[in-house]
N, C-alpha and C positions, 0 to 999 in steps of 0.2 A: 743557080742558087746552091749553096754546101747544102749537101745532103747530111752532112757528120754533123749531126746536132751541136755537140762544143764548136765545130769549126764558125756552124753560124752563128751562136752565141758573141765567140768571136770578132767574125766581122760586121756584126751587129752594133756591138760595143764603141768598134773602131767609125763606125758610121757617126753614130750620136755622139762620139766624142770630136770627131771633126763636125759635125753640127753645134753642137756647143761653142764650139771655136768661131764659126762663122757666122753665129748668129752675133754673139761678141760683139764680133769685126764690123758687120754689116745692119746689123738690127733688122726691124720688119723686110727689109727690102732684101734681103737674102733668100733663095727660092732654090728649088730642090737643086736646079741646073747649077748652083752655084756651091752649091753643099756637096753633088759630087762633083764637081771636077778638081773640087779642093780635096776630097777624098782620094782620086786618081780614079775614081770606076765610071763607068759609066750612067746614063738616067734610067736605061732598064734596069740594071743593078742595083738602085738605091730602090726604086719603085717595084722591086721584088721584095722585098727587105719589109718594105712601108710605101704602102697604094698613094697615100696623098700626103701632107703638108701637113695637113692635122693627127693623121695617125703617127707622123714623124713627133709630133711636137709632145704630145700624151707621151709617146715613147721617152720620149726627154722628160719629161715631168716628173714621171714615175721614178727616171734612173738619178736623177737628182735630188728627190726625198729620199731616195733609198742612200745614195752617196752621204747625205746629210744625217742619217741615222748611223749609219757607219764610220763617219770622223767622230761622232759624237761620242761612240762605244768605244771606239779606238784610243781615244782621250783616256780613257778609265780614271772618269774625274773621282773617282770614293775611294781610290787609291794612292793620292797626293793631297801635300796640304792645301789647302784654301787658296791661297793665292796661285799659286803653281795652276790648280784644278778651274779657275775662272782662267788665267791665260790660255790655259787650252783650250777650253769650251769657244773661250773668243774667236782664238783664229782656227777651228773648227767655222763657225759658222759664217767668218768674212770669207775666208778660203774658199767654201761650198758655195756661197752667195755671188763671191767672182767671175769663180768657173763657168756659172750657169748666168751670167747677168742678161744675156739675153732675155732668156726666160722674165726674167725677174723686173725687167725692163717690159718688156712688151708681150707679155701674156700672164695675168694678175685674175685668174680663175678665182672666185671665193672658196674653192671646195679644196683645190692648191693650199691655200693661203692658211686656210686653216690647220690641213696635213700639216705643213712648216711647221706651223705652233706647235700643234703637237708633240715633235719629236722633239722641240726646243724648251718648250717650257715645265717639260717632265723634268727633264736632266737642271733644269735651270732651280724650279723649285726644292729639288732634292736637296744640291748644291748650294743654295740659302739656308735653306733650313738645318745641315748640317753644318753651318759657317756657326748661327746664331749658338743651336745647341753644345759648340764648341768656346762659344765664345770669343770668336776671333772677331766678330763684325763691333762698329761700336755700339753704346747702348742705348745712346740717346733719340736713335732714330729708328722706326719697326723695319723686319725685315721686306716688309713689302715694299716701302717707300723707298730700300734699297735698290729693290730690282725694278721699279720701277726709273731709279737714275741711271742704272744700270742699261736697259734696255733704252731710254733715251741714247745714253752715248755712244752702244750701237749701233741705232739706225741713225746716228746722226756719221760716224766714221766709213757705216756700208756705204750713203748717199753718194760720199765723197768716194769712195772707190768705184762705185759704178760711175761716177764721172768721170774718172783717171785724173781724180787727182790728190789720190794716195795709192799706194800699193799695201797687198794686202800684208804684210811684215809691219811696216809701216801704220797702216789705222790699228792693226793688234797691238804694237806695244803701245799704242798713245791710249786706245780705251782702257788696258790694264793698267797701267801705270796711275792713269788721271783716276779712275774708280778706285784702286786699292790705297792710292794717297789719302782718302776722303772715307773710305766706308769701313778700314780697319781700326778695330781698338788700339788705341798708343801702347806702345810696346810688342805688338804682332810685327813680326817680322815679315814684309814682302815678300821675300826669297830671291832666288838670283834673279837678270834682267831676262826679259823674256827671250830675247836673243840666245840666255845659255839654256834656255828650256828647251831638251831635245823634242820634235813630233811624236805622241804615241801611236805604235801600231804602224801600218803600214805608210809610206810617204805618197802623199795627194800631191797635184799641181798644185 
């Protein structure tokens, strides 16, 4: 086991992220013998790290809410306009939702599910409500009833990404494009395609 605290930090990191990977790949049927050897270490190794399957999997839990609070912040949606600041938040959250589909797939904790919310529907509500008191959304429809098509089109674009059959580039500009066609007041400008919107903050898979 590294004894230099960052070291293990480290190879911690590097564990749970080829966990993420393999669970991906494999779904339930992926077990720790299969996590390391896609790792390169060996099962003492992983099970120094994380005693069983479940302490692995919380470990992963944890590091993917936290991921998900971090693209989110990263985005620095109150810093761009409206439509710019929904592309991001988008593939902020299909990006995180990819990475971890495992997870997201075959371990659906309610105490999980609710963290999610959390860190999503802060940034989410903020980010309506400053659309509305700008005025860019249109006006005939409340802003709840926004985000509430809003997050339909989400979880209808993640579905299909965790089936692979979209990529996450891909369901992002279809959920931004198809929402901001429809929920901007005539005359609000889109802004570029999401394609030329650079990532904030640091670059995620």
């Amino acid at each position: 086991m590294a004894r230099n605290p960052r070291l293990r930090d480290h190879v911690a990191k590097g564990l749970l992220d080829t966990a993420a990977r393999v669970l991906a790949e494999r779904g339930e049927q992926a077990g720790m013998t299969d996590i390391a050897e896609a790792a390169g270490v060996a099962r003492a190794t992983l099970y120094r790290y994380f005693p069983n399957r479940d302490a692995l999997l919380k470990a992963l839990t944890e590091t993917a809410l936290a991921e998900l609070a971090e693209r989110i912040a990263d985005a620095h949606l109150d810093t761009v306009p409206i439509p710019e600041a929904i592309a991001r938040l988008t593939r902020a959250m299909v990006g995180a939702t990819s990475k971890y589909r495992g997870l997201v797939i075959f371990r659906k904790p309610p105490d999980v599910a609710r963290e999610a919310d959390r860190h999503f529907t802060g940034p989410l509500g903020d980010l309506f409500a400053r659309g509305a008191a700008e005025g860019a959304f249109r006006q005939d429809l409340p802003a709840t009833v926004l985000v509430e098509i809003y997050i339909g089109l989400l979880e209808g674009a993640i579905s299909r990404v965790l089936q692979g059959r979209l990529g996450v580039e891909e369901a992002s500009a279809a959920i931004t494009k198809v929402f901001l066609q429809g929920a901007l007041r005539a005359g609000t400008t889109t802004g570029p395609p999401i394609s030329d919107i650079p990532p904030a903050g640091p670059a995620h898979p």
